[in-house]
N, C-alpha and C positions, 0 to 999 in steps of 0.2 A: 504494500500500500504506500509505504513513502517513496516509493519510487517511480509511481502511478501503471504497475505492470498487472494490466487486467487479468482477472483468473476467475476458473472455473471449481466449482465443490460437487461431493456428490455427497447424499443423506443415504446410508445402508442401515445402519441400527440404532435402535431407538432407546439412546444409551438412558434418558430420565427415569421411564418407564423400567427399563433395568435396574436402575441405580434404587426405584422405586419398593421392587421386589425382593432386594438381597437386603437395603439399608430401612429402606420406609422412606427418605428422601423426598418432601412434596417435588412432585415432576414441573412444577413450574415453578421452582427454583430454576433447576438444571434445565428446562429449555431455554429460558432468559439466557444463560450462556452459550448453548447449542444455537441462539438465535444470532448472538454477538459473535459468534465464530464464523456463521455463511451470510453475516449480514451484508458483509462487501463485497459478496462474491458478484461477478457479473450475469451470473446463470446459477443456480441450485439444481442439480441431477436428483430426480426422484424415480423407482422404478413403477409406481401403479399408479390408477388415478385416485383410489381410495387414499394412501397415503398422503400425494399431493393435497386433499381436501383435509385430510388430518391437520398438514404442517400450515395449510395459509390459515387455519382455527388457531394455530398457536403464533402468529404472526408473520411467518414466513412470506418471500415475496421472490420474484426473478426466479421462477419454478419451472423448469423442462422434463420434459419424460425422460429414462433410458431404461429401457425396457432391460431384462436378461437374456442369454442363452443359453443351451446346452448341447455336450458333442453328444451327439446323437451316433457316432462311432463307436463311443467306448460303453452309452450308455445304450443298449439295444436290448432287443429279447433272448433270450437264452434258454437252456432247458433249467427247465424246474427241482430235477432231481439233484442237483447241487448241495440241496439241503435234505437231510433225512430227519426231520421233525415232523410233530402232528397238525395234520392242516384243518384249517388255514393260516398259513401264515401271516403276520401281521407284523409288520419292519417298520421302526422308527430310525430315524438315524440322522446323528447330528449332536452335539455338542451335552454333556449330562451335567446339565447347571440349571438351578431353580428357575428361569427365566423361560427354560423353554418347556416347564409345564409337562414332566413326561409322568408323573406319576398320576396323572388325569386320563392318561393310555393303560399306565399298569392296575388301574384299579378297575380296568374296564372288564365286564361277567362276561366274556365271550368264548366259546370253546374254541383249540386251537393252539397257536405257540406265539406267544407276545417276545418278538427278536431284537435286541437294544443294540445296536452298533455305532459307538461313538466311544468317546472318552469325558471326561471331566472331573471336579470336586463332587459331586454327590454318586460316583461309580459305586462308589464301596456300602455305601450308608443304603442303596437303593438293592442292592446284589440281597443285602440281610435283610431287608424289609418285605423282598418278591422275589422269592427263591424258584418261583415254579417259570418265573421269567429264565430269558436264555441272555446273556449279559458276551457280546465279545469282545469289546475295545473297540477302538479305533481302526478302518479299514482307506486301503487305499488302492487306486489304480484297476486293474483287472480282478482284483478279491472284491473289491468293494461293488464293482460291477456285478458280478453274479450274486453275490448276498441280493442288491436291487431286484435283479430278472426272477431270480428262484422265488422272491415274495407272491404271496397273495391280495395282498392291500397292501397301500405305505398310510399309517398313521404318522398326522402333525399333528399335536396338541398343544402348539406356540399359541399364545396369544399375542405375543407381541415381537413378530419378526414384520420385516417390510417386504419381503416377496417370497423367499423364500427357494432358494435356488434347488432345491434336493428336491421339491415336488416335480421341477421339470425332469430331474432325471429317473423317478421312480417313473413317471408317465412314459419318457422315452425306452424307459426298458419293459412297457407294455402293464404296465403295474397301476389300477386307480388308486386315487387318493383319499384319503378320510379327516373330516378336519372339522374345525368351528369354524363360522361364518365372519370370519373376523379378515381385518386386511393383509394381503398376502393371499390367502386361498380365495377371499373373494374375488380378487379381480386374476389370479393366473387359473382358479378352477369354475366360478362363478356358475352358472344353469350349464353349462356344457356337461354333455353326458360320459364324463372323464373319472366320476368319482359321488361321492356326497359331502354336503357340508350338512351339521345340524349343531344345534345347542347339546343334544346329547350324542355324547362320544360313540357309544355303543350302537345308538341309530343308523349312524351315519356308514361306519365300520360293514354293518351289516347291507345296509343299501350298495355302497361303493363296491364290496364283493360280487355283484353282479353287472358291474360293467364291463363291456367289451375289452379286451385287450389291443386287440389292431387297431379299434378306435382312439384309446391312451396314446396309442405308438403315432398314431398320425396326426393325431393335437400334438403333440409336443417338437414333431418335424417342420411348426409354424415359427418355433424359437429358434430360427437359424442364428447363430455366429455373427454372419451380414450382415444380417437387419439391424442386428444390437451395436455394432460397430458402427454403420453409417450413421445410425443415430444419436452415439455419441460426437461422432466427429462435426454433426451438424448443431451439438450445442455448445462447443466450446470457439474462442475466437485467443487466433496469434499476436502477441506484443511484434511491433514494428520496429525492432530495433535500430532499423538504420534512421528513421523518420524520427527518433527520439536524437540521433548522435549528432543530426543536421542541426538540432536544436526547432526544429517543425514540434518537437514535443510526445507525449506516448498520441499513437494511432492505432485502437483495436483492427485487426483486418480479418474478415473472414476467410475462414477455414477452406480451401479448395481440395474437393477429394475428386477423385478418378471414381469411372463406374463400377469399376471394378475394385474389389474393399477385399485386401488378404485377411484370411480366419485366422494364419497360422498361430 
């Protein structure tokens, strides 16, 4: 800023709301500074429009989309037999910390094998608590991938993620999704018939089990790489540094991309 070199932010988590959950933190403490942090930004990157509506209620302003994507490569369908547990399967996977609300999934009456894959501070505390759960850590790359495909449902029980990236790739490995109607699954699962959302966990669980898998696989092949790329690069703008060195002063210039956008 004292240099007048225009920049762009992007909002991914919704740290107050966190801060809210672990400490009790009133949240409008903590956005007043999450406000003062993207206040100068010249663009603020949000991925849905729920979220966007979220942030301009908390003051927010200079608000662009940027959607997600997922490799729909690594994340594909696969056989099922991968996993020798009793079905249905029911895969969560993602981060074991109060925040993302997993024991709202572990206390759910459903028959079947509740599958935890991730890591965090409440691993251990959650392992003694739901022993008939299946707990494996943290997975990555080509494991993690088949954990995805071999599922039956992917349960989110986040309340308060902002999109939520792992729904795209449970969908692309042919996997519906189960969730609360809450932002993130509303706008990447919404009335599409990809999965269920409901207020009750079990509801929805049970609904989402009956949705097509080819259908999952071909909603989620709409999150190209591309798309998300080109439309980042259509909301950020270059400092002109030479237009600044002439003493002409800073000069935002738009972003020029080619038609073609590398995924690599």
């Amino acid at each position: 800023m004292k240099r007048g070199i225009v920049f762009t932010t992007a909002f991914h988590t919704k740290f107050p709301d966190y801060l809210h959950a672990r400490f009790r933190i009133p949240p409008k403490w903590t956005y007043k500074a999450v406000r003062w942090f993207h206040g100068k930004a010249d663009n603020v990157m949000v991925a849905t429009p729920t979220i966007e509506k979220e942030m301009r209620g908390h003051g927010f302003k200079n608000i662009r989309r940027w959607t997600r994507g997922v490799d729909t490569v690594l994340f594909r369908p696969r056989a099922k037999d991968f996993l020798n547990l009793p079905r249905p399967i029911m895969l969560y996977v993602g981060r074991v910390a109060v925040e993302k609300n997993i024991e709202a999934f572990l206390r759910v009456d459903h028959p079947g094998t509740k599958l935890v894959v991730g890591d965090g501070p409440l691993l251990a505390s959650l392992k003694k608590a739901y022993p008939q759960a299946v707990f494996t850590g943290a997975k990555q790359g080509e494991d993690l991938a088949r954990h995805f495909a071999a599922a039956d449902v992917f349960v989110f029980p986040s309340l308060t993620d902002t999109f939520g990236l792992v729904l795209l790739e449970a969908l692309a490995s042919g996997v519906p999704v189960a969730a609360y109607p809450v932002p993130g699954p509303l706008d990447v699962i919404g009335d599409h018939p990809v999965g269920c959302l409901d207020q009750d966990l079990g509801v929805a669980i049970a609904k989402a089990l009956t949705a097509s898998p080819s259908v999952c696989r071909s909603y989620a092949e709409t999150y190209s790489w591309a798309a998300c790329t080109q439309q980042f690069l259509s909301n950020i703008r270059v400092f002109d540094f030479e237009s600044c060195q002439t003493g002409a002063g800073p000069r935002p210039a738009p972003v020029k991309t080619s038609p073609a956008v590398s995924t690599a």
